[in-house]
Structures are given as C-alpha cells and as structure tokens.
N, C-alpha and C positions, 0 to 999 in steps of 0.2 A: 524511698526512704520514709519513714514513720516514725513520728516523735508523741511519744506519751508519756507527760509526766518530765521525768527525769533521764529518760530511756529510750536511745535512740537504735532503729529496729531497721536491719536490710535484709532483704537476698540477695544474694551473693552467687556467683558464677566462678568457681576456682580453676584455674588454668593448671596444665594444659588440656586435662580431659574435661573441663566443664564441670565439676561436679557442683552439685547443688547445694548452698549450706543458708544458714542464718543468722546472722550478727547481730548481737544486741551490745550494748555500748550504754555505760550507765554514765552518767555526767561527770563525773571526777575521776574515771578510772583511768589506774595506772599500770594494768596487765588485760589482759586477754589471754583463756582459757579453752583450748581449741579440744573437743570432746571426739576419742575416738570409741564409735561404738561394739558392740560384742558379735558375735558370730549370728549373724542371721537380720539383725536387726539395721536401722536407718536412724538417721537424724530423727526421726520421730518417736522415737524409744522413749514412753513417758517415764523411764529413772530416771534418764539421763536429762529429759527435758524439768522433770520437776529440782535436780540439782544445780540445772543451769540457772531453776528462779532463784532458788536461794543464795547462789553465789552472785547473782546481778544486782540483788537487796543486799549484800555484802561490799557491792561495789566494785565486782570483778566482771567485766566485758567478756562474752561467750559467743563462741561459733562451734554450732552444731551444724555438720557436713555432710553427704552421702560419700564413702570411701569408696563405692564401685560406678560408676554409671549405669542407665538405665540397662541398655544391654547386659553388663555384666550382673546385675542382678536379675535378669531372666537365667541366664547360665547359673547361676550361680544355689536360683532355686531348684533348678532341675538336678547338678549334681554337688554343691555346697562343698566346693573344693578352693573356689576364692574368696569364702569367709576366714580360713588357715593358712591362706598365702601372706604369711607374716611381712613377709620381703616387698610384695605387694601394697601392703595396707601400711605399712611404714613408709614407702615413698609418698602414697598419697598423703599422708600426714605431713610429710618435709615439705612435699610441694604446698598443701595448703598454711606451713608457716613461712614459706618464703615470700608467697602472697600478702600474709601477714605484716610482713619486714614491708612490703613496697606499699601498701592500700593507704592513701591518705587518711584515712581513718583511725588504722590501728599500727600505723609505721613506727610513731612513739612508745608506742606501750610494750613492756615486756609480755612474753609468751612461753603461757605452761602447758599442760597437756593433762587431762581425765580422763582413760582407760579403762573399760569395764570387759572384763572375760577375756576373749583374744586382742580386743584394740589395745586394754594395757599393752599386750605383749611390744605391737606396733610402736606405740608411743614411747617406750624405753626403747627400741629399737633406732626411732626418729630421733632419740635425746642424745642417743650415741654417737646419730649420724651428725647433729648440727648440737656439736657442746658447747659451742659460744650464745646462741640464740634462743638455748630453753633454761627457764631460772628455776622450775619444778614439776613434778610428774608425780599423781595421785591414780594410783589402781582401784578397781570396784571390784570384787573377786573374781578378780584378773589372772590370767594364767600367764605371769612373768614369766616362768619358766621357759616358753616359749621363745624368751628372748637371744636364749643361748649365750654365742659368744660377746653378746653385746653387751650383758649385766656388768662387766667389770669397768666397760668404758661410759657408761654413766657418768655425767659429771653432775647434771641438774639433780637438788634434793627432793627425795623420793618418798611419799608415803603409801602403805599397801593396808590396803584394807580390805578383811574377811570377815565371814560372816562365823560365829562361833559353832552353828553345825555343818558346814561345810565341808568336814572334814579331811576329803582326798584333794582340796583344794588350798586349804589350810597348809600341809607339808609342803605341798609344790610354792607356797609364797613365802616358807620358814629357808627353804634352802634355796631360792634365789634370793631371801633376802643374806644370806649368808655371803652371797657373790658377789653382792653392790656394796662399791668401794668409797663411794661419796661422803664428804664430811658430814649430812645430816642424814640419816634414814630412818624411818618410824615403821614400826607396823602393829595396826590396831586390828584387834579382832572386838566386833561387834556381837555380844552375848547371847545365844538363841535364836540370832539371822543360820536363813540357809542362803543357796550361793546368788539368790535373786532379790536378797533382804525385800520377803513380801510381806514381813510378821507387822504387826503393828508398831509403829513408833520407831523400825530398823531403818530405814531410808530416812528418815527423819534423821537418825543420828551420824548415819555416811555424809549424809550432806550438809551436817553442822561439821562434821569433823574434818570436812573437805573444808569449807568455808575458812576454819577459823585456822589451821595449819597455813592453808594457803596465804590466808592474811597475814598471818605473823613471819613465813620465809620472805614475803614482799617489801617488810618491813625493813626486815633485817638487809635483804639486796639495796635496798634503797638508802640506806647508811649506812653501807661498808664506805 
C-alpha cells in the first residue's frame, strides 16, 4: 500500500482467478468506480487510466483490473475470442465487485462501473446481475448492444457516451438506449470524437462528463 498526498494506491489480487488490478482511494471518498476495459486491451489502457485521474481528483476511488488472466490473454491474443465473451467478462466484473462489498478498504463505499467498447457491454451485464450493489454505469463508446437481454434489467443509472463520428456505433447505443428502463439514463454524444476519442480535448470531455454525472447521481444516492 502507498500513500501520496491524499491518495491511497494498492495492488490488488481479485479472487477467484487472481486477476491483477489497482486501487486507488482518494481520502473522502464515497464510491468506487471499478473500470471494465475494451476488447483487446488491460488495465493499462491509457483512456482508461487518464479517466481514472480525473475521477480520483473528483474524489471517486477506482480499480482498474485485468478481466482475463495471464494465460487467457496469451489465448486470447492468438484467437481474440475472449475479448466477446460478454458472459465471461461480466462474471469477472461481478466477481471483482463482490470483492468490493468484502475488501476493508472499499466494503463501505458504493460501487459503479466505466465500460469502454465491449466491457460496457459486461458492466451493464454485471449491473443486471447484482442490482442491489451498482448505484451507476458509464459507457465509453461502448457496444451496449451487446448486452442483449440484460438492457431492460438495469436498474443502476446509466450514461452512454459516443463520440459524434462514430457513427455505426452511435445507432447501436441510440437503440439500446431505447431498451434501458431505469429512472435516470443520459446519452451524450461527444462533437467530432471518433469511437477512440483521440481528437484533441475529446477525452478530456468523456472524462469531465464522467466525472461530473457521476458526482451528481452519488449525491442524489446519498440523499434519498
């Protein structure tokens, strides 16, 4: 464990396959933000990693995780069949919030989800599986669709975010958003982003706009 500042920093071991993640924990926070990343990629995904800064100077606690074990990421690069196994990458998700629920760490804190490309899909998938224990779910041009039967049993409030030339990605997150049934859903599309917001100042604004949703649903949890 490593303390800087304000920010308290692990590795982490997630049962029961071990996967490897990294918890940061900002001094006051009252959620944790557990990042499922997109096909092909790891915990080391610098989107993903430069969103988890801004959401921890926002005061939100983040764990970024490997979804496959070593192994299965040698498989995985040979025939990238376990970056789509949605059913897969959604248990490892549930598992690593159940870890969540018990880690004296983060036992108190509520727990949302960041999905970018297919881990969205996982992360609404996870939200369905355990609807008492996720309070929100944020996509990064995420292929919800992918979620199937599981969009309507969403309960956690959900924002989808596209990049404005995305386009054949764009419809696929217009009509599952049309599926999710939950009292809050937003969906922003980001101006001139394509589906990896690499233009200048796009990631910038996914990650403001994660930030500050998220803030504001935690609030709202936190005073009903």
């Amino acid at each position: 464990m490593k303390t800087t500042g304000e920010l308290t920093e692990r590795s982490v071991l997630i049962p029961p396959a071990g996967l490897e993640g990294d918890l940061v924990i900002p001094e006051k926070a009252t959620a944790v933000i557990a990042f499922a990343h997109g096909s092909g990629s790891s915990r080391h995904s610098p989107r993903n990693q430069y969103v988890a800064r801004v959401l921890q100077q926002g005061g939100l606690a983040t764990l970024l995780f490997d979804l496959l074990t070593a192994e299965e990421e040698r498989i995985d690069v040979q025939t990238a069949e376990l970056r789509f196994d949605i059913a897969l990458l959604a248990r490892r998700l549930s598992e690593a919030t159940a870890w969540l629920k018990k880690d004296k760490d983060t036992r108190d804190l509520l727990v949302g989800y960041f999905g970018a490309s297919t881990g969205a899909a996982a992360a609404l998938v996870a939200a369905a599986q355990r609807r008492g224990d996720v309070f929100a779910v944020v996509s990064r041009g995420g292929r919800p669709d992918l979620a199937g039967t599981s969009l309507p049993r969403v309960k956690a409030s959900t924002l989808l975010i596209v990049g404005g030339e995305d386009t054949p990605v764009i419809e696929m997150n217009e009509n599952a958003f049309r599926q999710l049934r939950m009292e809050e859903k937003t969906l922003e599309i980001v101006p001139g982003a394509t589906h990896l917001f690499e233009e200048p100042g796009a990631l910038e604004k996914v990650a403001s706009l994660a930030r500050d949703w998220l803030q504001r649903e935690l609030r709202y949890v936190e005073t009903r």
